[in-house]
GULUMKOL-763375 format. One record per residue: residue number from 1; residue in three letters; chain; x, y, z of N, C-alpha, C in turn. Coordinates in steps of 0.2 Angstrom, whole numbers, plus 5000, padded with zeros to 4 digits. Example, Ala and Ser with C-alpha at 12.3 -4.5 7.8 and 13.67 -1.06 7.14 Angstrom:
// GULUMKOL-763375
    nr   rest   kette    n.x    n.y    n.z   ca.x   ca.y   ca.z    c.x    c.y    c.z
     1    ALA       A   5066   4972   5039   5062   4978   5039   5066   4984   5039
     2    SER       A   5064   4989   5035   5068   4995   5036   5064   5000   5039
END
This chain:
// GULUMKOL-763375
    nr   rest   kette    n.x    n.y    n.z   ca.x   ca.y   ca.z    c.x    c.y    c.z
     1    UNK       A   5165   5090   5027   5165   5084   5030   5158   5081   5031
     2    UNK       A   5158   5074   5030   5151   5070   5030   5149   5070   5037
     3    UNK       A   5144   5072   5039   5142   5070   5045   5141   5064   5048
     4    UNK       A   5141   5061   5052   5141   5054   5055   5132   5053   5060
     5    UNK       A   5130   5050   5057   5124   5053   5061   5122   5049   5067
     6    UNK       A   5124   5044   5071   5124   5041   5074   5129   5045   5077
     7    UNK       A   5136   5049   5078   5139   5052   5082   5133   5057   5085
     8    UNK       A   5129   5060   5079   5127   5067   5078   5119   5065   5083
     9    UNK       A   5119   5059   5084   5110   5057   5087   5113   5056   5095
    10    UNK       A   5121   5053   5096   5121   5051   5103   5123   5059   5105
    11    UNK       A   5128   5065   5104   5127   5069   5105   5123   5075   5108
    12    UNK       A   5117   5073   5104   5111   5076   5104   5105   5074   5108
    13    UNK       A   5106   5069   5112   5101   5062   5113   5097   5064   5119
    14    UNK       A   5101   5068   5123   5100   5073   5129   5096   5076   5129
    15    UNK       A   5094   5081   5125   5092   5087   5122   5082   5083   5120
    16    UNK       A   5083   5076   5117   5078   5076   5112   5069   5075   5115
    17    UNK       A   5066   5077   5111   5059   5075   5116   5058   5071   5115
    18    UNK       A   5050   5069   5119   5049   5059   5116   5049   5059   5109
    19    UNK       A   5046   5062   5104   5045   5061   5098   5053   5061   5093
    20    UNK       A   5054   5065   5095   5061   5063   5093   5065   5059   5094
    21    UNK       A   5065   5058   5100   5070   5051   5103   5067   5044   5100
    22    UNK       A   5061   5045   5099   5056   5040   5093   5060   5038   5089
    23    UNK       A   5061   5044   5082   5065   5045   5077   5070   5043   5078
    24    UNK       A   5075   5044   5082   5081   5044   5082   5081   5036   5085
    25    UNK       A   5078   5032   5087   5079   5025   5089   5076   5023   5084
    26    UNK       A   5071   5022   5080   5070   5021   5072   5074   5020   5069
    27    UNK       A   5080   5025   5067   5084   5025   5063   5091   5020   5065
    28    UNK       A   5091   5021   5073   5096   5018   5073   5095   5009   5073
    29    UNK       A   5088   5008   5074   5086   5003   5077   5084   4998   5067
    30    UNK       A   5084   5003   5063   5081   4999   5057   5084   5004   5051
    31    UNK       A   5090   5006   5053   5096   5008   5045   5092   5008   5038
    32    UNK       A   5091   4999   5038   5091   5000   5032   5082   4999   5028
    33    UNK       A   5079   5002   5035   5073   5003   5031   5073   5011   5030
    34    UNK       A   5075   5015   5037   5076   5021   5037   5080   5025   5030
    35    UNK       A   5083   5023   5030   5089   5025   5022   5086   5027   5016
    36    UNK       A   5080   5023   5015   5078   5023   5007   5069   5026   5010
    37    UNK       A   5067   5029   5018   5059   5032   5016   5060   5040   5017
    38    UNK       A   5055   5042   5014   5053   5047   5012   5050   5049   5020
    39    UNK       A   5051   5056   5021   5052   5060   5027   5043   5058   5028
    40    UNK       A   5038   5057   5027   5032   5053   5028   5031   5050   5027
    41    UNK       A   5034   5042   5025   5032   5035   5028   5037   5034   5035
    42    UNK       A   5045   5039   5036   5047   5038   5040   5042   5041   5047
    43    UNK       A   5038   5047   5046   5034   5046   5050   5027   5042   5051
    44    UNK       A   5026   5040   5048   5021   5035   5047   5026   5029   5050
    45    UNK       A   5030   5027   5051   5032   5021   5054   5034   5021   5063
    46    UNK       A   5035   5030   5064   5036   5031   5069   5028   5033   5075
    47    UNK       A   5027   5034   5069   5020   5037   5073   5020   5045   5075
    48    UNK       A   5024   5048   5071   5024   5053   5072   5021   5059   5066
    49    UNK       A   5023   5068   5066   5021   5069   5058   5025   5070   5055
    50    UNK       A   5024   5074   5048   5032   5071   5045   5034   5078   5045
    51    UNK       A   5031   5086   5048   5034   5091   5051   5039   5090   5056
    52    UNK       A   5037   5086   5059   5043   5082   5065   5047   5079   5064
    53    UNK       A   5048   5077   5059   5055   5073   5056   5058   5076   5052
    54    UNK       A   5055   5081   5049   5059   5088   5044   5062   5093   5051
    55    UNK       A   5058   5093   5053   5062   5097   5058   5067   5095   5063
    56    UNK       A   5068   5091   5064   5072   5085   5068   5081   5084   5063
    57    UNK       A   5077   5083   5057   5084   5083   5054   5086   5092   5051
    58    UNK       A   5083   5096   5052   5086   5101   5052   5089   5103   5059
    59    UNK       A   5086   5103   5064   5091   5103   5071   5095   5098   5073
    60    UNK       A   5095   5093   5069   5104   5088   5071   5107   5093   5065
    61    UNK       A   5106   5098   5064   5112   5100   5058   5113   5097   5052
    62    UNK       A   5106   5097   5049   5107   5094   5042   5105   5098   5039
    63    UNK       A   5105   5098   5031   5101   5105   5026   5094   5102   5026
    64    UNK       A   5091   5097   5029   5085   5095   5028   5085   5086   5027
    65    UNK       A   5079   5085   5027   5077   5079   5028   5083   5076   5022
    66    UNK       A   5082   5074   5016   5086   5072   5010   5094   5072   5013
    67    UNK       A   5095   5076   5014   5104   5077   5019   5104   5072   5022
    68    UNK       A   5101   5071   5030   5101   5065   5033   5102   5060   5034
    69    UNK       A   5093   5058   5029   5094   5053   5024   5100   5050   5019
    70    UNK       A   5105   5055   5016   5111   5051   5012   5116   5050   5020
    71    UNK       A   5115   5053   5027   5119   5051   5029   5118   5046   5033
    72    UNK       A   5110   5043   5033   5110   5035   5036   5110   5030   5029
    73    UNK       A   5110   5033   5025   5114   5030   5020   5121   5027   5020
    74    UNK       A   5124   5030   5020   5133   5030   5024   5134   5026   5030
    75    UNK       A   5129   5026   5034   5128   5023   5040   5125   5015   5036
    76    UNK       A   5119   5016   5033   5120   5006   5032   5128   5004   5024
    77    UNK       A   5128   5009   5021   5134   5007   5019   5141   5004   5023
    78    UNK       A   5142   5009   5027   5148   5005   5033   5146   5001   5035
    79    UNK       A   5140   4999   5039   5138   4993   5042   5137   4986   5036
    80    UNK       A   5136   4986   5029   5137   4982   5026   5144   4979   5022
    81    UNK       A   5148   4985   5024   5156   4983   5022   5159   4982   5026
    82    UNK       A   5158   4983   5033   5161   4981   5039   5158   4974   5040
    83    UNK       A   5156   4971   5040   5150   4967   5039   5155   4960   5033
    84    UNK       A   5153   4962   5027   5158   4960   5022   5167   4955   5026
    85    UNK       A   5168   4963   5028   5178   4961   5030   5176   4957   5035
    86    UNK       A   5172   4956   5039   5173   4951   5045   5171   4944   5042
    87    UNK       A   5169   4945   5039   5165   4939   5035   5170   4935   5031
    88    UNK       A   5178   4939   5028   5181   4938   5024   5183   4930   5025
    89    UNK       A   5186   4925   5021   5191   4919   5021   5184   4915   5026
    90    UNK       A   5177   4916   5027   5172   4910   5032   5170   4910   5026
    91    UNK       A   5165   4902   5028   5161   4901   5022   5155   4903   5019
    92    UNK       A   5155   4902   5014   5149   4907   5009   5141   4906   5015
    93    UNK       A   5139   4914   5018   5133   4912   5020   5127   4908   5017
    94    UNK       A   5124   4903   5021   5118   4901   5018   5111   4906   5022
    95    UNK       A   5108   4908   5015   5102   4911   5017   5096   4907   5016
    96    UNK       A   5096   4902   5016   5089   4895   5016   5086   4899   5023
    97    UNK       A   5088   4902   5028   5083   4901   5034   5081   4909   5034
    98    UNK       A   5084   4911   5031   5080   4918   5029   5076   4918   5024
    99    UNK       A   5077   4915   5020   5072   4915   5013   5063   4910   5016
   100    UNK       A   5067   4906   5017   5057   4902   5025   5056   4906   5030
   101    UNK       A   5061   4911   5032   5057   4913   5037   5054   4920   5036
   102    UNK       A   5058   4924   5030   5052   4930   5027   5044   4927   5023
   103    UNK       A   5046   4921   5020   5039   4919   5017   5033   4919   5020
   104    UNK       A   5037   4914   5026   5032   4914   5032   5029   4919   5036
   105    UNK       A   5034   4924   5036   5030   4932   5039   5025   4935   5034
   106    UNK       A   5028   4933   5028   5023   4938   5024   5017   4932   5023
   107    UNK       A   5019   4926   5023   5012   4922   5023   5006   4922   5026
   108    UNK       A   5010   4925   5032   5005   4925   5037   5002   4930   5040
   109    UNK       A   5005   4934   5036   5001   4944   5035   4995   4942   5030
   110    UNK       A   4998   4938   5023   4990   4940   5018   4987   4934   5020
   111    UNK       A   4988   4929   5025   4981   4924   5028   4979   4928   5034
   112    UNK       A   4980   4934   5035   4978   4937   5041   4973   4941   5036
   113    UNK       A   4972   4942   5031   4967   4946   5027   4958   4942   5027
   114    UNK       A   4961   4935   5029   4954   4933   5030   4950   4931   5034
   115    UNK       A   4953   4936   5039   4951   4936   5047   4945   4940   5048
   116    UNK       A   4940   4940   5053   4935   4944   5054   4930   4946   5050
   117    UNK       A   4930   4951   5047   4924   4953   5042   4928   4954   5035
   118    UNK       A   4933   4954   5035   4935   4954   5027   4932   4948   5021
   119    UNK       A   4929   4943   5022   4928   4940   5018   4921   4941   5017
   120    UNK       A   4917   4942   5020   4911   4949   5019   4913   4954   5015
   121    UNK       A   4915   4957   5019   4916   4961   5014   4920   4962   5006
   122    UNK       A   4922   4958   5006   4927   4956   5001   4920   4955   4995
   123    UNK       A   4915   4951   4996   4910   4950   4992   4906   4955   4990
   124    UNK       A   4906   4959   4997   4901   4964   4995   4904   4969   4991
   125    UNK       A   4913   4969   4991   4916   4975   4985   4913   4973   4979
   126    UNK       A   4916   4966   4979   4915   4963   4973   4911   4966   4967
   127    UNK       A   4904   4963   4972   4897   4964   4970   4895   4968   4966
   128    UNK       A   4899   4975   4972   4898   4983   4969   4903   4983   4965
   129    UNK       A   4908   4982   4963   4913   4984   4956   4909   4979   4951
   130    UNK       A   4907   4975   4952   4904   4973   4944   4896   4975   4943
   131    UNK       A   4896   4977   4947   4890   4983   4945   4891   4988   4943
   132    UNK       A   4896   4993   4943   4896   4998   4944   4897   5000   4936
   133    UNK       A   4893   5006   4933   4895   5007   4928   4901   5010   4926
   134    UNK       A   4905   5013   4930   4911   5014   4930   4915   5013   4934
   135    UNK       A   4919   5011   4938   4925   5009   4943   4933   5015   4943
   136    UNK       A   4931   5017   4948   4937   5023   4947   4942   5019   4954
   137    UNK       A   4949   5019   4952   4954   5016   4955   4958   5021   4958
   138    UNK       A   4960   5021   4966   4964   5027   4967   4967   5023   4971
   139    UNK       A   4974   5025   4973   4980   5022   4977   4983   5026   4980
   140    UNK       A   4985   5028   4987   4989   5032   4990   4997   5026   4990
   141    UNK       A   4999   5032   4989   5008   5028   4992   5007   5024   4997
   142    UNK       A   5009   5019   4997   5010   5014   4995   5004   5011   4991
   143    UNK       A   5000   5013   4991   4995   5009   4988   4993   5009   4981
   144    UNK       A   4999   5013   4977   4999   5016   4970   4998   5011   4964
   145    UNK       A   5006   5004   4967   5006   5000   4962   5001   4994   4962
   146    UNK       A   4999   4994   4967   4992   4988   4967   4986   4990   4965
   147    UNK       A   4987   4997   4964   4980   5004   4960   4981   5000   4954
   148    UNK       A   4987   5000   4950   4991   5003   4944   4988   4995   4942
   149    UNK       A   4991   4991   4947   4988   4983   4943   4982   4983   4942
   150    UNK       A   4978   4984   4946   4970   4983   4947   4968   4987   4941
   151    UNK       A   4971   4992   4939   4968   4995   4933   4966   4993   4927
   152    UNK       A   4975   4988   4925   4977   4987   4921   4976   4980   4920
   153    UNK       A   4973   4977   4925   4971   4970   4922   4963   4971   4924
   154    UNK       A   4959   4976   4925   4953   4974   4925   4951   4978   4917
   155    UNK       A   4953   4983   4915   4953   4984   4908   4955   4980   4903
   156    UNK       A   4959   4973   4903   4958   4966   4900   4951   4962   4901
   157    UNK       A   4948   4966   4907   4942   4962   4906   4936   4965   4906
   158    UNK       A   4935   4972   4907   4930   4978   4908   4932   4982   4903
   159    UNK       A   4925   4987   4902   4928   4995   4900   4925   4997   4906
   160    UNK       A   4927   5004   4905   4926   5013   4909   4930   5010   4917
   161    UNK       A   4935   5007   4917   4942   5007   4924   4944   5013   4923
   162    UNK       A   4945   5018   4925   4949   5023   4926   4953   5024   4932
   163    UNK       A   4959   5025   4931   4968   5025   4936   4966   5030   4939
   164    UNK       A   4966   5035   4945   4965   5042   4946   4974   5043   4950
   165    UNK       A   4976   5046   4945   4984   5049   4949   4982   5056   4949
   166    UNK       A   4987   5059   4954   4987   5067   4952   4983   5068   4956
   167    UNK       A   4982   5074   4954   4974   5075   4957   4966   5073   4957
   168    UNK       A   4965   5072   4963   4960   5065   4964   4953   5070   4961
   169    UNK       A   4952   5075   4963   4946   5081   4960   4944   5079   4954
   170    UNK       A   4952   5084   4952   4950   5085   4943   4946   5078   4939
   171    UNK       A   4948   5074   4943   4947   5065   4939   4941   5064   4940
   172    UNK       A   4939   5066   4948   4932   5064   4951   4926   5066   4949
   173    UNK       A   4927   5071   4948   4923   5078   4944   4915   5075   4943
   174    UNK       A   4915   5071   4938   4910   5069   4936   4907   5062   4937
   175    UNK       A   4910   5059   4944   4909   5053   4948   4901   5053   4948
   176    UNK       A   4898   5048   4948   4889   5048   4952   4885   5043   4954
   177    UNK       A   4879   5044   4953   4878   5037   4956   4878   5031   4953
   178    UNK       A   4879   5026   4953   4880   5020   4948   4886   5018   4947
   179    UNK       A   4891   5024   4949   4900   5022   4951   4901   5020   4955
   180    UNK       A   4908   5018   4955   4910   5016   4961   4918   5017   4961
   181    UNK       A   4921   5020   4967   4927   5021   4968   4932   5015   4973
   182    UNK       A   4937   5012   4970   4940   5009   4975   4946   5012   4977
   183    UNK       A   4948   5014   4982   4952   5016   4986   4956   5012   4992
   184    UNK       A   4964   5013   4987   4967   5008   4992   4973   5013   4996
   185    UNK       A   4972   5011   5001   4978   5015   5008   4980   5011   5012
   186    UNK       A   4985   5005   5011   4987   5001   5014   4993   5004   5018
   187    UNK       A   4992   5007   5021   4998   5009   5026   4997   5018   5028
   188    UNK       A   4998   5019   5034   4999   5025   5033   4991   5032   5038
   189    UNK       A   4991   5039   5035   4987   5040   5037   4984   5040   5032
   190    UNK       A   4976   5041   5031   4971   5042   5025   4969   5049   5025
   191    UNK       A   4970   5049   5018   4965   5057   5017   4959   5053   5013
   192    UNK       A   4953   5056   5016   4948   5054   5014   4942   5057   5012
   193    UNK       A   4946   5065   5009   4942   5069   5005   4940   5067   5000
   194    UNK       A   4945   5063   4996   4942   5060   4990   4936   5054   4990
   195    UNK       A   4938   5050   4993   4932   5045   4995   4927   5049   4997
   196    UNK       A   4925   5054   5001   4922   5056   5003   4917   5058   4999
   197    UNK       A   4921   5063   4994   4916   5067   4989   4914   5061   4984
   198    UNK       A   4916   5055   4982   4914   5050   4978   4907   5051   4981
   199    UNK       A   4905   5047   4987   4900   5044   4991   4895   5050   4991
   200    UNK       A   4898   5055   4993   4892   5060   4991   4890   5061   4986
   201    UNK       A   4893   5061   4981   4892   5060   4975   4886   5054   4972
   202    UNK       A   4886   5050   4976   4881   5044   4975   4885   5039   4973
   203    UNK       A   4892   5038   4973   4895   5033   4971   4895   5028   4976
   204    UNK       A   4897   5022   4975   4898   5015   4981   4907   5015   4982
   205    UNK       A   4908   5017   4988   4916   5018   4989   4918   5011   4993
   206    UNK       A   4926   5008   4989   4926   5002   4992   4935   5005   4995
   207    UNK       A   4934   5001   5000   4939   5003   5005   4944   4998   5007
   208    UNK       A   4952   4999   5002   4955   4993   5007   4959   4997   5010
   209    UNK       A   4961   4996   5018   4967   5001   5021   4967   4996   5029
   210    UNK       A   4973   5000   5031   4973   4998   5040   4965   4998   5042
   211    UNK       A   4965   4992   5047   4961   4991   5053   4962   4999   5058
   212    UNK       A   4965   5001   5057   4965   5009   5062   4961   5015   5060
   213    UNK       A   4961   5014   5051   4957   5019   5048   4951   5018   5048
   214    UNK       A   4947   5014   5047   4941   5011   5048   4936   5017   5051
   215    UNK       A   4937   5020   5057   4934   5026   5060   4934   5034   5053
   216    UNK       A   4939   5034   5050   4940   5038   5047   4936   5038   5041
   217    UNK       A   4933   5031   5037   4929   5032   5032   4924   5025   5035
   218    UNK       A   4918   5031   5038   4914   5027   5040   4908   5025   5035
   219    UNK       A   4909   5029   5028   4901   5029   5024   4905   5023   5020
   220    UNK       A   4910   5020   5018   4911   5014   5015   4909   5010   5015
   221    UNK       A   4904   5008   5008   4901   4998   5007   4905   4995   5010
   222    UNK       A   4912   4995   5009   4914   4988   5010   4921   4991   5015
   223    UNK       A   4923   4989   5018   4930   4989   5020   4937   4985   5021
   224    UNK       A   4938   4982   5017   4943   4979   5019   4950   4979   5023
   225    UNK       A   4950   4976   5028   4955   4977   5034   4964   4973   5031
   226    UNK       A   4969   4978   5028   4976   4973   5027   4979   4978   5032
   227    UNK       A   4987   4976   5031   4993   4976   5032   4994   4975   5040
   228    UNK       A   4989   4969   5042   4990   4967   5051   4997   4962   5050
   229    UNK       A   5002   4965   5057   5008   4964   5059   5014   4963   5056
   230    UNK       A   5013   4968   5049   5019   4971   5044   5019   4978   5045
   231    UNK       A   5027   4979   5046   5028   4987   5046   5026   4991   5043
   232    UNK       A   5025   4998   5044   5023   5006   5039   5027   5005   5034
   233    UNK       A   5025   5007   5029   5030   5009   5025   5031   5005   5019
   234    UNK       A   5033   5000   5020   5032   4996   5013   5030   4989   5012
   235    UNK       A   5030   4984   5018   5027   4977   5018   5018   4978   5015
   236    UNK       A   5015   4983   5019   5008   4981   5018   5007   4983   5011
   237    UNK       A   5008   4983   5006   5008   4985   5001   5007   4976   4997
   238    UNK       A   5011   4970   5001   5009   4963   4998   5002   4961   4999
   239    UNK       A   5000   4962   5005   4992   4961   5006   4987   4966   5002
   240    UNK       A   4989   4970   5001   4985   4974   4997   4986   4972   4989
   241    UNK       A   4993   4967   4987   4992   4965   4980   4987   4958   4981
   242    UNK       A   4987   4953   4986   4983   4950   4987   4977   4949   4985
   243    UNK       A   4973   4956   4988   4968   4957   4987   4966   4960   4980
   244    UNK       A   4970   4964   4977   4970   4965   4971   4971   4958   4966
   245    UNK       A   4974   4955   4967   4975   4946   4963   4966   4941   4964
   246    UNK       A   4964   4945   4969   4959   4941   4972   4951   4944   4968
   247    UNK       A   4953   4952   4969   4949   4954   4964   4949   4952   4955
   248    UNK       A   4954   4953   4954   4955   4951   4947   4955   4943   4945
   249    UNK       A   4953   4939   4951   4952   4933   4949   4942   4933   4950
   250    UNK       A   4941   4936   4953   4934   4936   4954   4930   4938   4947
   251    UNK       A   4934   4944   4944   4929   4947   4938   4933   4942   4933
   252    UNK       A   4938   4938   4933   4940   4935   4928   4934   4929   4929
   253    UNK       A   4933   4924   4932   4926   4921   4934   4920   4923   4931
   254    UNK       A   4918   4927   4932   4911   4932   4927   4912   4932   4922
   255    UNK       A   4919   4933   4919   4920   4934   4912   4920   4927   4908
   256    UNK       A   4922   4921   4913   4921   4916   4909   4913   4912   4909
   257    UNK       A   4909   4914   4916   4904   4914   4913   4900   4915   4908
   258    UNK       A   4901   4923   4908   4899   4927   4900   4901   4923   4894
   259    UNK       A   4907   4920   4894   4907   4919   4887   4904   4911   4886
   260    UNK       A   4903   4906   4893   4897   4902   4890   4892   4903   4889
   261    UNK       A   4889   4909   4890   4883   4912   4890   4882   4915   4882
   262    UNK       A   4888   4915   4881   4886   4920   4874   4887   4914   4869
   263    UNK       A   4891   4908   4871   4891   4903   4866   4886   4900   4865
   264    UNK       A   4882   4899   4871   4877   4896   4872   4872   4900   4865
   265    UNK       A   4870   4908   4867   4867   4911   4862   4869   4910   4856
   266    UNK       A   4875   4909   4853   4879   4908   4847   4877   4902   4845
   267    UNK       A   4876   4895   4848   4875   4890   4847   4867   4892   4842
   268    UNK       A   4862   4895   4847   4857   4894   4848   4852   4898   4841
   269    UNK       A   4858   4903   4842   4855   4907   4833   4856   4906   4827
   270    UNK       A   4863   4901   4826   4866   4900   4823   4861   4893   4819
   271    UNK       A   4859   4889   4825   4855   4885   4821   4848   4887   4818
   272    UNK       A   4846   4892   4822   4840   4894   4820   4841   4898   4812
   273    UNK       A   4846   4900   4814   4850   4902   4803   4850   4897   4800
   274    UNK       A   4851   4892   4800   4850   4886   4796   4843   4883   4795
   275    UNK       A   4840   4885   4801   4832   4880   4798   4828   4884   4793
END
């Protein structure tokens, strides 16, 4: 029999400690974010560890986090077909006031990127990634696919971008001085072993993450401050594409200089072949 997990949370509700009571009003309070994270953004949104959410859904009686999880799954499924029948024979929803009013939250999370010292800093990354004789790109969950961009469109405009997935070491290995590492953690806690050993290393480490981590990677040239008043878990990940759209327009700019620069040279030997 499927368990009901909202029967199995108010049951239990007695029993729970604050951190868990945490958990269990998360879920009930946000289905359908909870339904689709992984047992550590789920704690990352709670403020909790994600030892305590594994354990949490093994004491309500599940085989583990994943179990759970398909049963607030079940939980937003009902709530979106119960949802549906009431709605049966009324007129078609308009969602015009939803579609202006998420733009504007998200609008107003990546104009909050230009608040305080980020626009400083923003130049000061810059500076150091096109100087650097190699750029090594690293993304923690969520910060993967805005790693993954930033890779693949500055390799349209640069060599030696390297993606670091996997294990961040084996990649690092050979980091030094004249490199530089950009590391993005837009959400989340940071591990900051990697960055760590860059900078030792003698590399220029560029930093986009929470305003909370900032303490935690204090040798960073640059820092950049996203995901202010978007939840854990998955929004701050648009400010972080922001910043990446904003890098890749900066070194697209250099590059169009470069290439007056070498027409210029082209014009200029080209005639002197002629005389």
């Amino acid at each position: 029999m499927e368990k009901d997990i909202i029967a199995i949370l108010s049951e239990k509700s007695v029993h729970f400690s604050k951190r868990q009571r945490a958990v269990a009003d998360y879920i009930c309070e946000h289905p359908d974010m909870a339904a689709f994270m992984t047992a550590e953004l789920l704690a990352q949104a709670v403020g909790v560890s994600e030892s305590t959410v594994v354990r949490f859904a093994l004491e309500l009686g599940f085989d583990g986090y994943p179990d759970m999880r398909r049963s607030v799954q079940r939980l937003l499924r009902s709530k979106i077909s119960s949802q549906g029948q009431s709605a049966h024979g009324e007129a078609e929803k308009d969602y015009t006031q939803l579609f202006q009013r998420t733009v504007e939250d998200y609008g107003k999370a990546i104009a909050a990127l230009t608040e305080g010292e980020n626009p400083r800093a923003f130049d000061v990354a810059v500076k150091q990634l096109q100087k650097a004789k190699r750029l090594f790109v690293l993304g923690d969950d969520p910060g993967e696919p805005a790693a993954r961009l930033l890779w693949q469109g500055l390799n349209l405009i640069r060599d030696g971008v390297l993606l670091i997935s996997g294990e961040p070491y084996e990649q690092l290995i050979h980091i030094g001085a004249g490199d530089a590492l950009l590391y993005i953690c837009p959400a989340g806690a940071v591990n900051s072993g990697a960055a760590r050993y860059a900078h030792d290393c003698g590399a220029a480490v560029i930093v986009l993450a929470l305003e909370s981590l900032r303490k935690e990677l204090p040798f960073a040239e640059s820092f950049i401050a996203c995901g202010k008043g978007l939840e854990s878990g998955r929004e701050p990940v648009l400010p972080a594409y922001a910043v990446a759209g904003a890098i890749l327009r900066a070194f697209a700019q250099e590059m169009k200089s470069g290439a007056k620069k070498s027409e210029k040279i082209r014009q200029e030997y080209e005639r002197n072949d002629r005389r």
